[in-house]
TIFI-782707 format. One line per field, with one value per residue: chain; residue number from 1; x, y, z of N, C-alpha, C, CB in turn. Coordinates in steps of 0.02 Angstrom, whole numbers. Glycine has a CB too. Example, Ala and Ser with C-alpha at 12.3 -4.5 7.8 and 13.67 -1.06 7.14 Angstrom:
<marvos>
cadena	A / A
num	1 / 2
nc1	660 / 642
nc2	-284 / -112
nc3	390 / 354
cac1	615 / 684
cac2	-225 / -53
cac3	390 / 357
cc1	660 / 645
cc2	-165 / 2
cc3	390 / 394
cbc1	565 / 704
cbc2	-224 / -30
cbc3	452 / 286
</marvos>
This chain:
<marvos>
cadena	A / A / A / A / A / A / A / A / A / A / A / A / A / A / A / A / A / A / A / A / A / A / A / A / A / A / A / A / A / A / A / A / A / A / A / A / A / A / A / A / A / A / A / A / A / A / A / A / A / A / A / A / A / A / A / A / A / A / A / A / A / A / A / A / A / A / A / A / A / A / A / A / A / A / A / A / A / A / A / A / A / A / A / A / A / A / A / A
num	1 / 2 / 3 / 4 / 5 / 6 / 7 / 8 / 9 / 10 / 11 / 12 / 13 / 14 / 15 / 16 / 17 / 18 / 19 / 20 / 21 / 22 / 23 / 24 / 25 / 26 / 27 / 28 / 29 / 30 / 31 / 32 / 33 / 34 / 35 / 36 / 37 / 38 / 39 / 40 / 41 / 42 / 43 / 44 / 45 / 46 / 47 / 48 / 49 / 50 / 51 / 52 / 53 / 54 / 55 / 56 / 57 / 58 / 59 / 60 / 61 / 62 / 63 / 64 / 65 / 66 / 67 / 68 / 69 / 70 / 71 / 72 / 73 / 74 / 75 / 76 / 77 / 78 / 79 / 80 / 81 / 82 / 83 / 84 / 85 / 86 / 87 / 88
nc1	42 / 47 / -27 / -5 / -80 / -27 / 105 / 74 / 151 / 191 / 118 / 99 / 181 / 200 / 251 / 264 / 288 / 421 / 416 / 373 / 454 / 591 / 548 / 431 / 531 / 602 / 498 / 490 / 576 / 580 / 487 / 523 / 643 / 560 / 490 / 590 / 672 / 564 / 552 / 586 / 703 / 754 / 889 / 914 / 907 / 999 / 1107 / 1054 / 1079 / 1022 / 1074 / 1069 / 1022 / 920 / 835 / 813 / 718 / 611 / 589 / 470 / 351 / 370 / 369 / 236 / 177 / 230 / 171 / 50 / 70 / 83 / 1 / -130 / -57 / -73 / -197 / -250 / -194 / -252 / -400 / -381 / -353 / -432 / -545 / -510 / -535 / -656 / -716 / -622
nc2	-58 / 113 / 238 / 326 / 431 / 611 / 613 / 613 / 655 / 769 / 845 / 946 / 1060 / 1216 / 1298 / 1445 / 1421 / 1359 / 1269 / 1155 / 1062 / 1013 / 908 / 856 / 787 / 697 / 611 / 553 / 496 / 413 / 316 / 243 / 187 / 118 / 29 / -40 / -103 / -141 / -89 / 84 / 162 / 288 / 296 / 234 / 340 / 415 / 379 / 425 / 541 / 628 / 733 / 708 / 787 / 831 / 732 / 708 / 819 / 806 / 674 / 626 / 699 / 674 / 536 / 501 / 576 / 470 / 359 / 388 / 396 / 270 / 166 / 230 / 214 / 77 / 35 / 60 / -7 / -135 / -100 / -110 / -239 / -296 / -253 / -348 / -465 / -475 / -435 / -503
nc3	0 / -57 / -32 / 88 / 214 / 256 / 386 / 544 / 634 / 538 / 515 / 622 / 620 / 522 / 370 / 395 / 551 / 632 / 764 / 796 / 724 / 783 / 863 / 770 / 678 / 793 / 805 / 673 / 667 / 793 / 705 / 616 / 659 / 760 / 653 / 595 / 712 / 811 / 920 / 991 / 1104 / 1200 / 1187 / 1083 / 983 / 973 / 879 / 776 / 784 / 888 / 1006 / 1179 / 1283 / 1184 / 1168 / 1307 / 1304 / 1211 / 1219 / 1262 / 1189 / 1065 / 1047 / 1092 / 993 / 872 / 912 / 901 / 750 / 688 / 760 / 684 / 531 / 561 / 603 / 467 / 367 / 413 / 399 / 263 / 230 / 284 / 208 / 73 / 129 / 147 / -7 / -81
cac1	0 / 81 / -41 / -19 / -99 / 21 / 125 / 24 / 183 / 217 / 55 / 105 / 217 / 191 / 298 / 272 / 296 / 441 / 429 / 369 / 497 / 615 / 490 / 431 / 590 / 635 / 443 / 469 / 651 / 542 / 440 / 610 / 686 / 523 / 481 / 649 / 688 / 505 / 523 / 624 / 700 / 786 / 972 / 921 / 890 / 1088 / 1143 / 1036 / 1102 / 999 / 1100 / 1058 / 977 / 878 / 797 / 774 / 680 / 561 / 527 / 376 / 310 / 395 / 349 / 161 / 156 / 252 / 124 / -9 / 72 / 89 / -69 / -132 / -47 / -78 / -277 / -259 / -172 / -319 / -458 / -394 / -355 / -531 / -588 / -506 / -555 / -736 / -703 / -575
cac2	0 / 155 / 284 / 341 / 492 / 650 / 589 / 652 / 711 / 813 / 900 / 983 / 1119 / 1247 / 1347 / 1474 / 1420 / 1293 / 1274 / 1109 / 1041 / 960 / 847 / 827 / 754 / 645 / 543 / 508 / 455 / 343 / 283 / 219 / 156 / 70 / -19 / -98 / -154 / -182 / -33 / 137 / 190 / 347 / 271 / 224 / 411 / 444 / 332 / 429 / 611 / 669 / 748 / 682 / 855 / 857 / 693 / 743 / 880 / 791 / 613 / 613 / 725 / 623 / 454 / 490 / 567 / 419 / 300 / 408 / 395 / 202 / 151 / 248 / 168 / -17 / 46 / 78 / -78 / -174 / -87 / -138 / -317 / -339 / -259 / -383 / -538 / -458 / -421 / -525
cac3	0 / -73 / -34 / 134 / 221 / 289 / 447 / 608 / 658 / 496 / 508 / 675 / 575 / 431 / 321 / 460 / 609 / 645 / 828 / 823 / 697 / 817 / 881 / 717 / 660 / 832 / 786 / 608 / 691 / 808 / 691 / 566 / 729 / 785 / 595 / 580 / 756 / 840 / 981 / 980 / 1166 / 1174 / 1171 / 995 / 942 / 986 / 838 / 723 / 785 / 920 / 1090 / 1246 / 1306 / 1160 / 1175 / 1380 / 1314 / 1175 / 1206 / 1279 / 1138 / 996 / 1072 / 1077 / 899 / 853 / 932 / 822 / 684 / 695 / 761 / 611 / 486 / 563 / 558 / 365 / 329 / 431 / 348 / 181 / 238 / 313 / 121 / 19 / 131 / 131 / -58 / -116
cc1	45 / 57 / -71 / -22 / -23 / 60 / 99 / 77 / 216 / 169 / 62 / 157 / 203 / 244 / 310 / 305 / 326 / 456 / 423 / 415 / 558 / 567 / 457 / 465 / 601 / 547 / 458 / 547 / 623 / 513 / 490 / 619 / 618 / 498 / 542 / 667 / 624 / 490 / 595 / 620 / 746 / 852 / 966 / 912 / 958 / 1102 / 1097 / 1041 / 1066 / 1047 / 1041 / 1008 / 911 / 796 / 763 / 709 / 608 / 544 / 480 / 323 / 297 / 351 / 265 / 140 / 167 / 194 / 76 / -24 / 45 / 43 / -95 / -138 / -68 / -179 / -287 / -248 / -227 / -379 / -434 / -390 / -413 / -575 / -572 / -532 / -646 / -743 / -689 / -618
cc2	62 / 234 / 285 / 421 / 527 / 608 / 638 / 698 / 787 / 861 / 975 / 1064 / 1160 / 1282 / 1414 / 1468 / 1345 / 1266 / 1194 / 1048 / 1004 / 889 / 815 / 760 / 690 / 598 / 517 / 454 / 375 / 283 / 264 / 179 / 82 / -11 / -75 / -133 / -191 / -136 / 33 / 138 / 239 / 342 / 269 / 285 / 440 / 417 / 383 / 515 / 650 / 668 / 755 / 734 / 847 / 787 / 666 / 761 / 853 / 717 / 610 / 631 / 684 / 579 / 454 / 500 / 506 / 363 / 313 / 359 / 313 / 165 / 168 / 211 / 92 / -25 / 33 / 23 / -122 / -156 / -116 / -214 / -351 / -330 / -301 / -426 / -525 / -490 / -468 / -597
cc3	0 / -42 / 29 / 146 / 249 / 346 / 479 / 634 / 591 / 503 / 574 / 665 / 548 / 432 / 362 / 522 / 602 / 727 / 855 / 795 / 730 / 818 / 821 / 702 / 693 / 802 / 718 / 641 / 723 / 766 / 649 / 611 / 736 / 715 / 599 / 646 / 811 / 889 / 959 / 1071 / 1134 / 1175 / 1102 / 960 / 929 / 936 / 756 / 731 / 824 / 967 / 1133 / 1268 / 1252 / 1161 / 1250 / 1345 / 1289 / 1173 / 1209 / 1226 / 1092 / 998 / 1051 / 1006 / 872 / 846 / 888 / 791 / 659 / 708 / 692 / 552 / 494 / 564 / 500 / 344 / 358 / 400 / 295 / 184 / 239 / 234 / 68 / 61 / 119 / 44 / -104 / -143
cbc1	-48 / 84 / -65 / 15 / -168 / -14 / 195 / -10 / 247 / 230 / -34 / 135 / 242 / 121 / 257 / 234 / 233 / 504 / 378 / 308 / 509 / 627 / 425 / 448 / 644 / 661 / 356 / 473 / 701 / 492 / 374 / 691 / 690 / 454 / 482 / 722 / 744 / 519 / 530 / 592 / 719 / 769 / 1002 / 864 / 839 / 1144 / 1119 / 971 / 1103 / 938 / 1146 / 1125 / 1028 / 917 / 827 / 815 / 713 / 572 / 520 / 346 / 332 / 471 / 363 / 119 / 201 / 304 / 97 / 18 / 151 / 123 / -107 / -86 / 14 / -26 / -302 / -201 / -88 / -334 / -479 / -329 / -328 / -600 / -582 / -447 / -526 / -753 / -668 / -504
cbc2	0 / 143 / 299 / 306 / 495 / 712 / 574 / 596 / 667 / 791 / 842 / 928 / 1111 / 1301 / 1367 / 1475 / 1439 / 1286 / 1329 / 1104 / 1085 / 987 / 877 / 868 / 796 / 670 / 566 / 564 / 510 / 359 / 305 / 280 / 237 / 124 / 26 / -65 / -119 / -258 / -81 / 205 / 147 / 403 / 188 / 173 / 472 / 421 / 220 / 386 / 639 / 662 / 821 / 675 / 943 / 886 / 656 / 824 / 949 / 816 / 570 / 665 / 776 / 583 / 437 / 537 / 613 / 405 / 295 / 453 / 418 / 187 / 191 / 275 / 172 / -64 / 108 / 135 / -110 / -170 / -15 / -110 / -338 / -262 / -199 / -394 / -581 / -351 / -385 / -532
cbc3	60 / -143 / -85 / 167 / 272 / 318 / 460 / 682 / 700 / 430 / 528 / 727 / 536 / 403 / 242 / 475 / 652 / 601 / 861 / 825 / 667 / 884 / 925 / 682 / 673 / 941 / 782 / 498 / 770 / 835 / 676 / 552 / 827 / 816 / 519 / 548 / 795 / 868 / 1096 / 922 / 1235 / 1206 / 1204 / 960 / 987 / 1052 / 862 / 707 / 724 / 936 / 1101 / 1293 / 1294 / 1086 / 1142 / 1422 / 1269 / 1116 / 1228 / 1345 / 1110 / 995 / 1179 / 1120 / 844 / 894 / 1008 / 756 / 662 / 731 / 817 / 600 / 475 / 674 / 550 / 316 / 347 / 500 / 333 / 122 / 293 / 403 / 78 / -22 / 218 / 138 / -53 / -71
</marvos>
């Protein structure tokens, strides 16, 4: 399935206002981290260029967008599963 919506955490931004753009960044990080190994903790954010302070400052934020995002997507892919066995 190719055609996924915005990331929940991308939406939290605009072209205006980048205040939330860290945090942005550290969830899609999560959500990379969490696909390929099964969970993201915040040791694993150091390997991909966050400092220590900064991932103090924004897990909690990250983490939950993250969870969003991810939930989300594993919704979308179940709706369409349940429409092809309906369907298929």
């Amino acid at each position: 399935m190719n055609a996924v919506s915005p990331c929940v955490a991308d939406q939290i931004t605009t072209a205006t206002d980048k205040k939330f753009e860290p945090v942005a960044r550290m969830a899609d990080a999560i959500i990379d981290i969490t696909l390929q190994q099964g969970e993201c903790l915040p040791l694993d954010l150091h390997a991909k260029g966050f400092p220590s302070n900064e991932v103090a400052a924004l897990w909690h934020f990250a983490h939950s967008l993250a969870s969003i995002e991810l939930k989300h997507r594993e919704d979308i892919v179940t709706f369409f599963q349940q429409k092809e066995v309906r369907y298929g």
